[in-house]
N, C-alpha and C positions, 0 to 999 in steps of 0.2 A: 504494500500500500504506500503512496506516498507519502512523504514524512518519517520522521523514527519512530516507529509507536515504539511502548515502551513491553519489557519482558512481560506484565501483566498484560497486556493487550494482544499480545502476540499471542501467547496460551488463549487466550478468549475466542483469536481469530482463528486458529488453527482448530479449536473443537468446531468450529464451525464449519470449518475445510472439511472437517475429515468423510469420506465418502463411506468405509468399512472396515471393519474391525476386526485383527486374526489374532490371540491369547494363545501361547504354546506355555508347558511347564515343563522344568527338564529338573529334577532333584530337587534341588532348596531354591532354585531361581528361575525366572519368567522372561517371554519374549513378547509382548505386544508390536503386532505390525500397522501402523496405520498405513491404506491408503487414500489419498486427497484426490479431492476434485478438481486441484489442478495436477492431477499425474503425476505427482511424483511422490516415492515410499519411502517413507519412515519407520525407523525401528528401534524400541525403546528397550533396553536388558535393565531387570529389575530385579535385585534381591530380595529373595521369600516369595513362598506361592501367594502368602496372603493380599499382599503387597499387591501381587500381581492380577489377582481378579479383584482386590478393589477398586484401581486405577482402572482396569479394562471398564469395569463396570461402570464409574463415572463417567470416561469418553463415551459409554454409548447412552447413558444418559442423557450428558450437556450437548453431543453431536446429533441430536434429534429434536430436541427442541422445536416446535411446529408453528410457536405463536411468534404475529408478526414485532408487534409493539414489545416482547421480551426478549429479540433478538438482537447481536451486541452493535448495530446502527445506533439504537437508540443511546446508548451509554458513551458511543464511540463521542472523545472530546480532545482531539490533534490540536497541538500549540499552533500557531499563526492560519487558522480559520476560525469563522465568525458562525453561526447556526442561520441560516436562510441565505449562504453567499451560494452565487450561482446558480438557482435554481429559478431568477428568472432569466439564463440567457437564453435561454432555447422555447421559447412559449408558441402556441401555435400561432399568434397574433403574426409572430416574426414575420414567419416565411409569405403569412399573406397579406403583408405589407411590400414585399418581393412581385408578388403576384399583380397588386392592382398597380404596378408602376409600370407592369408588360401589356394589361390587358385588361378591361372596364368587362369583359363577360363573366366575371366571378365576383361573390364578395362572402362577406365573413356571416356568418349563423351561427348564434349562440340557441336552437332550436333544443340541444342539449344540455342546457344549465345544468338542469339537478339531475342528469342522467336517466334520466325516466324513458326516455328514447332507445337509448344504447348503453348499456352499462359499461361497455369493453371501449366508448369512445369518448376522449377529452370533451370537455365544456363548450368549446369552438371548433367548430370545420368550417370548410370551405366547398361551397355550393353554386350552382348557375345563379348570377343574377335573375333571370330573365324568370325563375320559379320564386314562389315563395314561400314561408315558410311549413305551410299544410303538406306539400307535396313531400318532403322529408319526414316530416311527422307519420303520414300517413303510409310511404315508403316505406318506414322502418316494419311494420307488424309485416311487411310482406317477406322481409331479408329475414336469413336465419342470424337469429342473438339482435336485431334490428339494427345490422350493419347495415344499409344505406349506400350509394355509390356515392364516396369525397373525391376530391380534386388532389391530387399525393403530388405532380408537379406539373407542374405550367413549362411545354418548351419552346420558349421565346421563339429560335430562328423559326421554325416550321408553325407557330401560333398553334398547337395541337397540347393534349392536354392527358397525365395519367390518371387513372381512378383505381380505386380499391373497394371492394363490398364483400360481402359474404355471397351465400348462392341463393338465387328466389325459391319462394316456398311456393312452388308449383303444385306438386303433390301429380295424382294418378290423376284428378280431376281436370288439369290441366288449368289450373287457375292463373287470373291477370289481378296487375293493380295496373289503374290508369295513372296513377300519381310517380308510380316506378319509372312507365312508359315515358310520362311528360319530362321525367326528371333528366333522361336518357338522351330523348330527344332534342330537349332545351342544350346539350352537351354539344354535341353538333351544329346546331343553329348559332351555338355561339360561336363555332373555329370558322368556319368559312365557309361561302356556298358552293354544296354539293360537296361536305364532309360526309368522311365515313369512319366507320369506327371498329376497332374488333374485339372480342371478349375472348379471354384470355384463359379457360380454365385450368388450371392444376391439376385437375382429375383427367382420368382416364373417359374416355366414351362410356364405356360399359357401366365403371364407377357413378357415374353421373347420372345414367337410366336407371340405376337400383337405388339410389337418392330419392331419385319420383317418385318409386312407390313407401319410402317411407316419410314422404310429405315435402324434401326438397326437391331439387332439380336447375334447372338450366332457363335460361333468356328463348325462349320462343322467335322463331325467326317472323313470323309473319305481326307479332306485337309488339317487337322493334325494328322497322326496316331502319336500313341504313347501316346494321349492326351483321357482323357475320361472325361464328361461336368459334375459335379454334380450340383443340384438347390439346395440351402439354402436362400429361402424366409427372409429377414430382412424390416423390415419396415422402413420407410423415412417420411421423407415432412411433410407434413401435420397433417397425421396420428400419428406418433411420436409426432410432437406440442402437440397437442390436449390429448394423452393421459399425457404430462407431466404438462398442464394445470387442467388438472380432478386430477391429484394427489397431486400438490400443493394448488388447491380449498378444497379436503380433510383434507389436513395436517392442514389447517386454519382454521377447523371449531370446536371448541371446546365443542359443546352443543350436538354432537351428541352421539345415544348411541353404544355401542360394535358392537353389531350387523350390524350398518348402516356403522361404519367404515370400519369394515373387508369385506363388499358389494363394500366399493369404491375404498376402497386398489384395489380388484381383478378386478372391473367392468374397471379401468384406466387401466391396464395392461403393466402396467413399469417394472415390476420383471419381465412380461413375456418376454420383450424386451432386457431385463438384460437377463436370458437365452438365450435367441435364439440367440445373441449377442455372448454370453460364448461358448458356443455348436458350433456355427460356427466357433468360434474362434480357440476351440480345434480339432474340425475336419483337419482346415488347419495345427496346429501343429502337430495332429498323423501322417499325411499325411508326413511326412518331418523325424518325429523320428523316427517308427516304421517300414514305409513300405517302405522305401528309396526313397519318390517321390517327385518331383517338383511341387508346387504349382503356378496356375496361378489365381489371385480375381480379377473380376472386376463386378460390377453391370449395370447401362446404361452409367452415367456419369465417375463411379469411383474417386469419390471427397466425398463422403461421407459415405456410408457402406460398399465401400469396405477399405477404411483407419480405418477403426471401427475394421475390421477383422485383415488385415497385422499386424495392430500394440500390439492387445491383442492377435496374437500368437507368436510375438516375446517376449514380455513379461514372456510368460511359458515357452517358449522354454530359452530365452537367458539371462544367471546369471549377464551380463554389464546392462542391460536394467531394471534390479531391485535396481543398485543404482541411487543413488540421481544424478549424472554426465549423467548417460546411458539413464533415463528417460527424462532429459532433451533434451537430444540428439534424444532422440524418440519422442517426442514430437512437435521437430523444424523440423526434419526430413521426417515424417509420417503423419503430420496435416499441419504443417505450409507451409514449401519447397514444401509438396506434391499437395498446391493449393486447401486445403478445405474453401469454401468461408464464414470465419467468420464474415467478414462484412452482407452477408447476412445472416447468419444462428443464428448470436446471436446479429441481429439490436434489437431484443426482448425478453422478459423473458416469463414468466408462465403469467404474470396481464395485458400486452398490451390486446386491443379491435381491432388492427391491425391485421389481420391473412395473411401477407406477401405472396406470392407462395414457397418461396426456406427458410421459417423461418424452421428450426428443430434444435431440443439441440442434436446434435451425438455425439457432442463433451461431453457434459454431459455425454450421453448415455453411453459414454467408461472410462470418470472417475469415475463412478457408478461401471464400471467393475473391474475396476482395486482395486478399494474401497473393491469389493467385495475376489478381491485374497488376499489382505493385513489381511484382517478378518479371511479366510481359513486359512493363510501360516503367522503368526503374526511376524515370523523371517527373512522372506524371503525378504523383501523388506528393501530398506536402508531408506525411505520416509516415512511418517507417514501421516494421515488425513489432515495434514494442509498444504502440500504442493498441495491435492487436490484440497481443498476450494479455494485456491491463484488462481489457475490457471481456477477455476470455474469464480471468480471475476473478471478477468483480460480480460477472454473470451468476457466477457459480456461489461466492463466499467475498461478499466484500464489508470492510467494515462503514462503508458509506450506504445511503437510502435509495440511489439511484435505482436500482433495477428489484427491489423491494414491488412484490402483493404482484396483481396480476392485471390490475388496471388503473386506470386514473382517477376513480372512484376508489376502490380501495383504499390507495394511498392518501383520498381526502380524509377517508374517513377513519386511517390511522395515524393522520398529521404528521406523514413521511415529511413533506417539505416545511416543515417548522420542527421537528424534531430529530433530525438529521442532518447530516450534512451532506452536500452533494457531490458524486465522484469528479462533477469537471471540477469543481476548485479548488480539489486536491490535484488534478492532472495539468490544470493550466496556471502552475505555480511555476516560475521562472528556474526552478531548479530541477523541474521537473522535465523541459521540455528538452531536452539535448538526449534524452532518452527517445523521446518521442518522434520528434521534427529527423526529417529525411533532408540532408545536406546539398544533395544533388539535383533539389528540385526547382524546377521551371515549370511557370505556369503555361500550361496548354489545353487553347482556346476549343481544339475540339475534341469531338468521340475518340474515344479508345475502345477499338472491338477485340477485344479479347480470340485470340484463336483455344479453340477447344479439341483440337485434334490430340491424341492420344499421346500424341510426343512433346505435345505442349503444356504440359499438366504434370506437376510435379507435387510428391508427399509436403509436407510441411514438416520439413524436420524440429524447424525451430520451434513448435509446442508439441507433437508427437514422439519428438525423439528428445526433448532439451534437457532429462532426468536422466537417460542412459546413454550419453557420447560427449563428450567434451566438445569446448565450444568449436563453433565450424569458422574454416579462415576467414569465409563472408564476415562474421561477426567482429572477426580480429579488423579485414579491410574497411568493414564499417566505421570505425573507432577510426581508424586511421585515416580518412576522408574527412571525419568531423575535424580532426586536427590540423590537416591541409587547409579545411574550409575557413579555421578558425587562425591560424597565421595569416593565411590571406588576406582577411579582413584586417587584420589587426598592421599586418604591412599598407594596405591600401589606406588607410588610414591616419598614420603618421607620413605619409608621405606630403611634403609641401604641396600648395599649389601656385599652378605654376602663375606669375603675373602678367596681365595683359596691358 
């Protein structure tokens, strides 16, 4: 965490960490193995047995802990921050003050104050001017969890626009709401004449017809013209655990030989998730730069692959969103605000024996991606690997409020942002950023398309492997570019100028 916490706080965070608990007794002495959430194993030898299942017994006590408000956020109190810093930089007001400076067809709806609407969505979105505020209201009993289609970003060159919703509650009946319809349409009417639009699903075809007959379903072609449905199958739940388990079981096993490795690599099928992830991703930004069309993502819930998608096409598409400020702001905006349920999604790691219903790393899933552009485009981003890892950690086991409860409702109603402190302002503390900020970056004004070819996709050693291999030369060359970068300046600097 940033700053020095101190040896009591450390213990506090680490019960927090810990993912599973293995107790061995051998004669008069003990082994407790913890392993953490962020991957890497600890092993404590304790003299006396008793010693040793009381201690064991504790950690699985205090490392289970369920309540939100007695978790150690709240206690957390780091020297040089203040309680409520930070936690208005990223409001959704922000971005849609961004918005009406591109474009007068949107504006801001506070239609969800008190969450009555949409529980999983912030207080403000962003909506077609042209509707008003019934067509939302009335939208929502249609979307499943009363997600609604919002306006996720606006892109300027092409005037075309992303949306995110959950799926319509169609059912076998084949039901309509006019108010969804209008909402869709006013979408279009506002990018230009004779816009078109595509819906973007996560789900599989087949997936999506068996949704209908248990009350969801899919956009009807003939009650949205102008709209055409594409399926982009992404994987979720369970499925994703499980392969992010089988890959972290690999990464751990040191005795095995090439052969059996490069079977387990492919047999977990994480790169393949990392593609299909990428691919979906760049489809919804070709969708927006090339063919001048409106995107709509949503999967059954739209709380987690479809935020996977929105936010890695803003990323290639939009040059704010590759610095250090913009990601942040995508982040809180896209994941956080957008109601991805991280309390459930990351109560576990790769090592629990827990298999939760709603546990998946998406959130992983997509800084793996993003991991992945930073590797392709080494200039193009203002952040470097370590702000990845941060926010890998933090996901999991932070002593800040940031990714706390599962929505923005929750955390009203556990006074996360008055009672915490927030992770940007432990990360955007001036001693922190040389960890963070990427030396070698230039801003660059357009898309970055990622290739997704098989040869172009690489493990990430730096959080998969960074417990079992010493550090990689990158990391040393890393270090050593900071320092270049940092004579440099400091020569350029002292240097006279010259007089005219």
């Amino acid at each position: 965490a940033p700053g020095p916490p101190s040896t009591a706080d450390l213990w506090l965070l680490l019960l927090r960490s810990v993912d599973s608990i293995e107790k061995r007794v051998a004669g008069d002495s003990g082994t407790i193995t913890l392993r953490c959430k962020d991957l890497r194993v600890l092993q404590l030898d304790i003299e006396g047995v008793e010693a040793t299942l009381d201690i064991a017994r504790s950690i699985e006590a205090l490392s289970s802990l369920e309540s939100v408000i007695t978790s150690f956020p709240f206690f957390y109190r780091p020297k040089g921050l203040r309680l409520g810093d930070a936690w208005h930089f990223h409001p959704p007001e922000c971005y849609y003050k961004r918005v009406a400076r591109e474009t007068n067809a949107w504006r801001l709806s506070e239609v969800n104050q008190d969450f009555s609407l949409c529980p999983s969505y912030p207080r403000a979105v962003i909506v077609p001017r042209a509707v008003d505020d019934d067509a939302p209201a009335r939208g929502a009993r249609f979307r499943q969890g009363g997600r609604f289609p919002v306006l996720c970003y606006h892109h300027a060159p092409s005037g075309t626009v992303l949306l995110r919703s959950s799926q319509p509650l169609t059912g076998p009946q084949k039901r309509r709401c006019a108010e969804d319809e209008d909402l869709l349409r006013a979408v279009l009417a506002g990018t230009h004449p004779g816009a078109r639009g595509f819906v973007v699903d996560t789900r599989s075809a087949q997936a999506a017809k068996q949704a209908r007959m248990t009350g969801g379903g899919t956009e009807a072609k003939a009650a949205y013209p102008g709209w055409k449905r594409l399926h982009r199958p992404l994987e979720r739940g369970r499925a994703l655990q499980e392969s992010f388990v089988r890959l972290v079981e690999a990464c751990g096993d040191p005795e095995q030989s090439m052969d059996r490795w490069l079977s387990r690599l492919e047999g977990c099928r994480w790169l393949a998730h990392v593609k299909e992830a990428l691919s979906t991703a760049c489809l919804a930004a070709q969708g927006m730069e090339r063919e001048g069309a409106c995107i709509l993502v949503h999967g059954a819930e739209g709380r987690d692959s479809t935020l996977l998608v929105t936010s890695l096409a803003q990323l290639i598409l939009d040059p704010l969103s590759r610095t250090i400020t913009g990601f942040q702001e995508l982040v809180e905006r896209e994941w956080i605000q957008a109601g991805h349920p991280f309390q459930l999604c990351c109560a576990h790691s790769a090592f629990s024996h827990a298999r939760p219903k709603h546990e998946a790393p998406t959130f992983l899933l997509f800084l793996d991606c993003v991991w992945q552009l930073g590797r392709q485009f080494p200039l193009s981003l203002e952040f470097g690997e370590g702000l990845l890892l941060a926010l890998f950690e933090h996901a999991y086991a932070s002593p800040f409020g940031t990714f706390l409860c599962n929505s923005e409702k929750e955390r009203c109603l556990c006074e996360v942002r008055t009672r915490t402190h927030s992770l940007w302002s432990g990360l955007n503390q001036l001693k922190e950023q040389r960890k963070l900020r990427n030396p070698l970056y230039v801003l660059n004004p357009l898309a970055i398309w990622p290739s997704v070819e098989p040869q172009s996709l690489r493990l990430w050693q730096g959080l998969f492997l960074r417990w079992t291999r010493p550090p990689e030369s990158s990391e040393v060359a890393w270090e050593k570019v900071w320092q270049i970068v940092t004579e440099r300046e400091k020569t350029e600097g002292s240097q006279p100028t010259a007089s005219t």
